[in-house]
N, C-alpha and C positions, 0 to 999 in steps of 0.2 A: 371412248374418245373417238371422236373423228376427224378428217385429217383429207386436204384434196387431192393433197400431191405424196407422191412416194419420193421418200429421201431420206437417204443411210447419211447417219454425220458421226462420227466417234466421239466419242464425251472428251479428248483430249482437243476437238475443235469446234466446241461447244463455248462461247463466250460468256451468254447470261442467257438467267431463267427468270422469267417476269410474269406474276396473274397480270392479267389483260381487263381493263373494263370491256364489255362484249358489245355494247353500242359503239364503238369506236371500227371496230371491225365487223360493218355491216356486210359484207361480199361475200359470195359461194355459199349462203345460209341455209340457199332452199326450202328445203320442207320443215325445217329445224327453226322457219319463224314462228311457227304456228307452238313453239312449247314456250310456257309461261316465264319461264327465267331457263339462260344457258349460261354457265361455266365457262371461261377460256384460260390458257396461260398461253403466251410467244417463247419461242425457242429461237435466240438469237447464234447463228454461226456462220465458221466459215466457210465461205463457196468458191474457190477454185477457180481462174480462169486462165484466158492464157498466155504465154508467158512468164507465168510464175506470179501474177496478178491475184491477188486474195481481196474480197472484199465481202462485205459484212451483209447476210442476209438474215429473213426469219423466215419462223414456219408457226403460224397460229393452231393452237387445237381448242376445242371446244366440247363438251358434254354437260350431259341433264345432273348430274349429282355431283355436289358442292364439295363433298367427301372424297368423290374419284381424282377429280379435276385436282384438289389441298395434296393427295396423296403423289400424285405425279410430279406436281411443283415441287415436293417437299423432297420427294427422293434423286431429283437431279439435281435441287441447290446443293443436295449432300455430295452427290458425286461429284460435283466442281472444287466442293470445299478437297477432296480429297487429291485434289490437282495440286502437290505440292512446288512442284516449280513454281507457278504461277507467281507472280508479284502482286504485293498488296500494298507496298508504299514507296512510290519512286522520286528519284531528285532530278527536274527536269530543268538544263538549260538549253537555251531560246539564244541564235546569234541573230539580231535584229539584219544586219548589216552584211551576212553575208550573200552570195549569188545576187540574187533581183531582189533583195529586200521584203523577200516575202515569209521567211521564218516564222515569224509571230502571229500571221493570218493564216499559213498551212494548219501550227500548232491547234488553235482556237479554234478551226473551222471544221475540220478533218480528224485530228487527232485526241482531242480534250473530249468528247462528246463520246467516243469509243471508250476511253478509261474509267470515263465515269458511269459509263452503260457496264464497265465492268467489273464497278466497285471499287476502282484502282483508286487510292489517295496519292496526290502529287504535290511535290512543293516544288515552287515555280521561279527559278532566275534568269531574269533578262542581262545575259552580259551587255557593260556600256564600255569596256575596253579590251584590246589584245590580253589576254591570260587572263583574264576576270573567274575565268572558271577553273582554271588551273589551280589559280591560287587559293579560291573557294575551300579544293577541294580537300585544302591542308589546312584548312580551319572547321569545317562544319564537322557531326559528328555522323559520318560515313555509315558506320554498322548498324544504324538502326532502318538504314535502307535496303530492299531489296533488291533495287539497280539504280545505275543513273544516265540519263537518257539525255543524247545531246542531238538539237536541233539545228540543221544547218548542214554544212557541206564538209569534205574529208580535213579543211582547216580546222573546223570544230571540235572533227572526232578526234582529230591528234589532239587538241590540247585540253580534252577531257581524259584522255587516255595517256599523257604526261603527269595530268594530277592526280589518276588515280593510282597510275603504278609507283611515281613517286611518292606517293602518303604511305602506301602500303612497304617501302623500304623503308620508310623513315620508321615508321610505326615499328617495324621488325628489328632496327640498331642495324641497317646493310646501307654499306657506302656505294651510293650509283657510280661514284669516279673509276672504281676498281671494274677492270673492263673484265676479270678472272670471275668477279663476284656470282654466286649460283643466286639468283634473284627470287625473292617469296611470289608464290601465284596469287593473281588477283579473284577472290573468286565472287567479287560484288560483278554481278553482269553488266555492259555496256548494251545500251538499246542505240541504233541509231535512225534517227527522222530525217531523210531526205531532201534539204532543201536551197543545197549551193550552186555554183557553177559545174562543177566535178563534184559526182557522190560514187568513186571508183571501189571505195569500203563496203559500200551496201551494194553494191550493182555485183561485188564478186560475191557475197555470202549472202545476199538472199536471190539473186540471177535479175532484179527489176529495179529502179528507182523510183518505189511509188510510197508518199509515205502514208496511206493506210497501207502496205499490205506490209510496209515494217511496224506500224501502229499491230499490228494481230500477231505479227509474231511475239511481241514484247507481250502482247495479252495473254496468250497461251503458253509463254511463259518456254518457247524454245530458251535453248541453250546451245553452240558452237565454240569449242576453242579456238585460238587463234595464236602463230606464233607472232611472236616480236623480236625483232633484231634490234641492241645495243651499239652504236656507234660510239667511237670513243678518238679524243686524240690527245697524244701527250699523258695519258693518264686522268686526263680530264674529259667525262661525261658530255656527250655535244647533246645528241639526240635518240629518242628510237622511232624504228621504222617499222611499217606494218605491210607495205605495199612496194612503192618501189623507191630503190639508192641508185641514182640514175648519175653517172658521169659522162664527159661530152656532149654527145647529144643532146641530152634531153637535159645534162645543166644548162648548155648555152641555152638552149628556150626560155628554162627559168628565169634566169639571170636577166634576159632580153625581155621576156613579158611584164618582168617587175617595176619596168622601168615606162610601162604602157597600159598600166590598170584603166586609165583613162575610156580605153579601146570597149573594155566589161570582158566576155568570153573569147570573144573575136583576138585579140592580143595574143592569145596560144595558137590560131593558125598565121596568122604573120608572122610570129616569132620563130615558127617554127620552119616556114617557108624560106625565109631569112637566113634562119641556121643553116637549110640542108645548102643552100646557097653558097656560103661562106666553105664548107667540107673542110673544119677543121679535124687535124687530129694531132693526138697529145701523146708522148711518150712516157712510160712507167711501168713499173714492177707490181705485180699482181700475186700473194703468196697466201695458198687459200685449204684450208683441212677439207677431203672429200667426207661427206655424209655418210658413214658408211655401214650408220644403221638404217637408210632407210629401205622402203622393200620396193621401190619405183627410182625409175627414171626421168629424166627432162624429157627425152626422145621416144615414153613407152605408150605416145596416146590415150593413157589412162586417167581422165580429170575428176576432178577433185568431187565427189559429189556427196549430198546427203547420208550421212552413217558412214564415212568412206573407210575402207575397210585398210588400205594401205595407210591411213593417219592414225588409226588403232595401232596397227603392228609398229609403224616406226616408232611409235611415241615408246610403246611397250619395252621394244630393244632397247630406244636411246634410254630410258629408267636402268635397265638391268645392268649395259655396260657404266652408268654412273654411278650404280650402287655398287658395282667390281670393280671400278678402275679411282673412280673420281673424277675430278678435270685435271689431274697428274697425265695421263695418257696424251691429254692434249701439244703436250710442249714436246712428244717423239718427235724427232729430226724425222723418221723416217714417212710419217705423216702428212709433211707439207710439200706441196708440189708450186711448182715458183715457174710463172710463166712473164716474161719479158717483150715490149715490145712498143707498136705504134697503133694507136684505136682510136677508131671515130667515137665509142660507144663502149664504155662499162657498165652492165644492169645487172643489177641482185634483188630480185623480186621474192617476197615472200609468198605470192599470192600469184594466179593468171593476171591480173591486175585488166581484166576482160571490161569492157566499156561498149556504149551503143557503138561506137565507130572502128573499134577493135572488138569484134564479138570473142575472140578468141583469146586477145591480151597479148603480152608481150611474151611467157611463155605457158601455153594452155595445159600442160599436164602439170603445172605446179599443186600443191599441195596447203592448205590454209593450216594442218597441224599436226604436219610431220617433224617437226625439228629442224629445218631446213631450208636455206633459199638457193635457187635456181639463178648461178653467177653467168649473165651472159656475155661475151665478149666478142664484138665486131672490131675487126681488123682493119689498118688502110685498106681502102680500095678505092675504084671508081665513083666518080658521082654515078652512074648509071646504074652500076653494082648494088651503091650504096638504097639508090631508091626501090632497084627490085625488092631489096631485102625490106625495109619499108613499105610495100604495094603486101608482101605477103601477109602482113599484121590485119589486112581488111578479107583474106581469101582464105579459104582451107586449104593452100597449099603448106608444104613444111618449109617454116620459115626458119631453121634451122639447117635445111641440106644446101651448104655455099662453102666454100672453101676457107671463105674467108672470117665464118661465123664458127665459134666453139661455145660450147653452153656444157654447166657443171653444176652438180648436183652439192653443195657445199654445208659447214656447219657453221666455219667462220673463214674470214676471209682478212690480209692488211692489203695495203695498196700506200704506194710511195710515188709521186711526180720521178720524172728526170732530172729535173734538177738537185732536189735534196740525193738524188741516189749517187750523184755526181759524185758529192762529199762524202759517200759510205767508201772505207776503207776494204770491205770487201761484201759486194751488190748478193752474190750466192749465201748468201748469210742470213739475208731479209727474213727467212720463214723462223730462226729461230733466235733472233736477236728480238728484244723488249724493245716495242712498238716505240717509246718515248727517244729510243736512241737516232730517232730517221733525222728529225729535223730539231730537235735540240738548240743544235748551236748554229743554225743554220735557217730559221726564220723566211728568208727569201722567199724559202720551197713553197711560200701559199699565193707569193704573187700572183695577182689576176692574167696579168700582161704574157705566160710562158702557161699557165694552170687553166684548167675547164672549173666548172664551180660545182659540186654535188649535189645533186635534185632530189633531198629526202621528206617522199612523201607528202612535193609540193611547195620545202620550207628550202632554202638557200644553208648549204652549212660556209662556215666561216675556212674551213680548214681543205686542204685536200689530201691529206694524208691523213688516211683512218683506221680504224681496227674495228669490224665490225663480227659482234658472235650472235647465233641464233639461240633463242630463248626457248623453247618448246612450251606452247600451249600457257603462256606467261596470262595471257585476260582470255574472258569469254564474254561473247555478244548475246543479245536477243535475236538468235538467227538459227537455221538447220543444214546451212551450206543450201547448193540449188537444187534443186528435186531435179529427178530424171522428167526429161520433157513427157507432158501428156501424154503428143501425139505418138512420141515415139512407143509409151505403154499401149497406148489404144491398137497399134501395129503388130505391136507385140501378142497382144492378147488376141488378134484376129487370128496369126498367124499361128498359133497354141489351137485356137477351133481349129480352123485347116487343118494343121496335122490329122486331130483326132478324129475327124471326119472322113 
């Protein structure tokens, strides 16, 4: 076989193998026009570029005997077949309606034409309302799929990711209301395609928002876990969260922008100009289990990356100490540490929740499946204060070293207004009294008019006293977290010659 260009590709980023008609690929023939009939097949994969940018290329080869050429095709369909991650039949929905209305023409143009370049069978739903897909996905019959792929932005992936973890409770006889509940893993994979106003989900687990280069990793059939955090209040199931539980701040934006969809994207920097404007802050009680399997820090510089080896180990621990202790150890008094006060700003991110305009996120050594979210807490302070610490989200400086800033590495976390705490008969009690006893008989405590409103992962909860616990590795995406930058390998690898030289 011959061949123009030199190029290593691993057969796990190998897409498809195709014989080729050879007049089609008339180019670089040369002296190879003059033989009576030539053989080809195309080798279609992935090519690498930068930023974390993958996009689909090939490499034709060609030769004189019909036998050589059968024999090559034949032994690289076989090594693909032997790709068993890979997915061979997925459930794909399409939000027509979310970001710029372009869902269904990214799908059809960009992403359909790849799956089926890679044999992939898909069945295809256009949601026409709010929860279309949720609700789907407690009706169709799930396990004959090997993922399900939702198109559109991080509104989408929640509430494919509400229907798929709720099916998967249902299915098992576990009540989501029970905030103690040890919840079943989902191990149907989530793909996601890129295509709303915020796609903050795929921007942290695959490092780009491009949706061929999440179209190839769904082909090649990665796999990433992910935790999930369970909000709960009163005993009653709100939400879960994958990214970020934002109080103050970043509810009053919510709250403000919902009220200005009009605006399209733009509505999240007014909103948000507006809020830092306004510098409210809210009094409450904060009473939260530290993490204390995991083997990182908020503050250790060490980000979350491909194969990450501190998401192995934590995960590892957090299994051992549940197969030792159970979630009995959870309810130690001596366990809960209760912090009290006034904040512009409560965030419990599960994720860097890293974005083009935060390349770093809110906080960058987080972990995507350690068992764990990163509870950050900004204190009263200055507007001036308050913006530095804001200006840091866009700089590599540490956005952490303030006085006024504390950040915890957590498993679960409750949180009670001022006002309902008013009514508690004794406040240093919070961490080990049953979450449902905060606001009970005391309703007020959610008023808008005294309360900030909770930003989970984009959605408004109704409540602001909640009980939120970390899931460990509860779903898994079509993703491999972010590769280590190129260039930094390219530097590396230079500097490995140097030495040796």
């Amino acid at each position: 076989c011959v061949h123009t260009e030199n190029c290593f590709v691993p057969i796990s980023e190998i897409i498809a193998v195709e014989e080729t008609e050879f007049n089609k690929k008339q180019r670089n023939i040369g002296r190879w026009q003059k033989m009576a009939k030539l053989h080809a097949f195309t080798v279609y994969y992935v090519k690498k570029a930068r930023n974390h940018r993958w996009r689909c290329s090939d490499a034709t080869f060609w030769c004189v005997d019909e036998h050589l050429c059968n024999q090559w095709t034949q032994a690289l369909k076989e090594l693909l077949e032997m790709q068993k991650s890979r997915p061979k039949q997925l459930l794909v929905y399409i939000n027509p309606y979310g970001g710029k209305r372009q869902g269904k023409r990214i799908y059809e143009q960009k992403v359909a034409p790849l799956f089926s370049l890679a044999s992939i069978s898909t069945d295809v739903v256009i949601t026409e309302h709010a929860n279309h897909a949720k609700d789907n996905l407690f009706e169709v019959n799930i396990y004959k799929y090997d993922g399900v792929v939702c198109v559109g932005g991080d509104g989408m992936f929640s509430e494919v990711m509400h229907g798929l973890i709720g099916r998967m409770q249902k299915d098992s006889g576990i009540d989501q209301n029970n905030p103690k509940a040890s919840l079943v893993q989902c191990n149907i994979r989530i793909g996601i395609i890129p295509a709303g106003s915020t796609d903050c989900i795929c921007y942290s687990t695959v490092g780009i928002s491009d949706p061929v280069t999440s179209a190839l990793h769904i082909i090649v059939g990665d796999c990433q876990p992910l935790d999930v955090s369970s909000v709960h209040h009163n005993n009653t199931f709100l939400k879960y969260s994958v990214s970020l539980l934002g109080y103050g701040f970043y509810g009053d934006i919510l709250k403000d922008s919902e009220k200005k969809r009009w605006m399209g994207p733009m509505r999240y920097d007014y909103s948000g100009f507006k809020t830092f404007l306004s510098h409210h802050y809210y009094e409450g009680t904060i009473a939260y289990q530290p993490a204390k399997h995991t083997h990182g820090s908020p503050r250790d510089k060490e980000s979350c990356r491909t194969g990450c080896y501190i998401c192995k180990q934590s995960a590892r621990q957090l299994a051992e100490q549940n197969k030792e202790h159970g979630l009995k150890h959870e309810e130690g008094e001596e366990e809960w540490k209760v912090i009290k006060g006034k904040f512009l700003a409560i965030n419990a991110v599960n994720m860097s929740c890293a974005c083009p305009r935060s390349p770093k996120g809110l906080s960058p050594a987080a972990h995507l499946a350690d068992g764990s979210a990163d509870l950050i807490l900004v204190r009263k302070c200055s507007r001036f204060d308050f913006l530095r610490y804001l200006v840091r989200h866009t700089n590599q400086d540490d956005q952490f070293d303030f006085p006024f800033v504390d950040v915890y590495r957590v498993r679960c976390f409750q949180f009670t207004s001022k006002l309902s705490e008013d009514n508690e008969s004794n406040v240093m009690d919070i961490g080990k009294k049953r979450f449902g006893q905060f606001c009970r008989d005391h309703p007020a405590c959610c008023c808008n008019i005294v309360n900030s409103t909770w930003n989970c992962d984009g959605e408004t909860l109704d409540s602001s006293a909640i009980e939120v616990r970390v899931h460990c590795q509860l779903i898994k995406l079509f993703a491999r977290g972010i590769e280590e930058d190129c260039k930094d390998e390219a530097a590396h690898s230079q500097s490995s010659i140097e030495q040796l030289l």
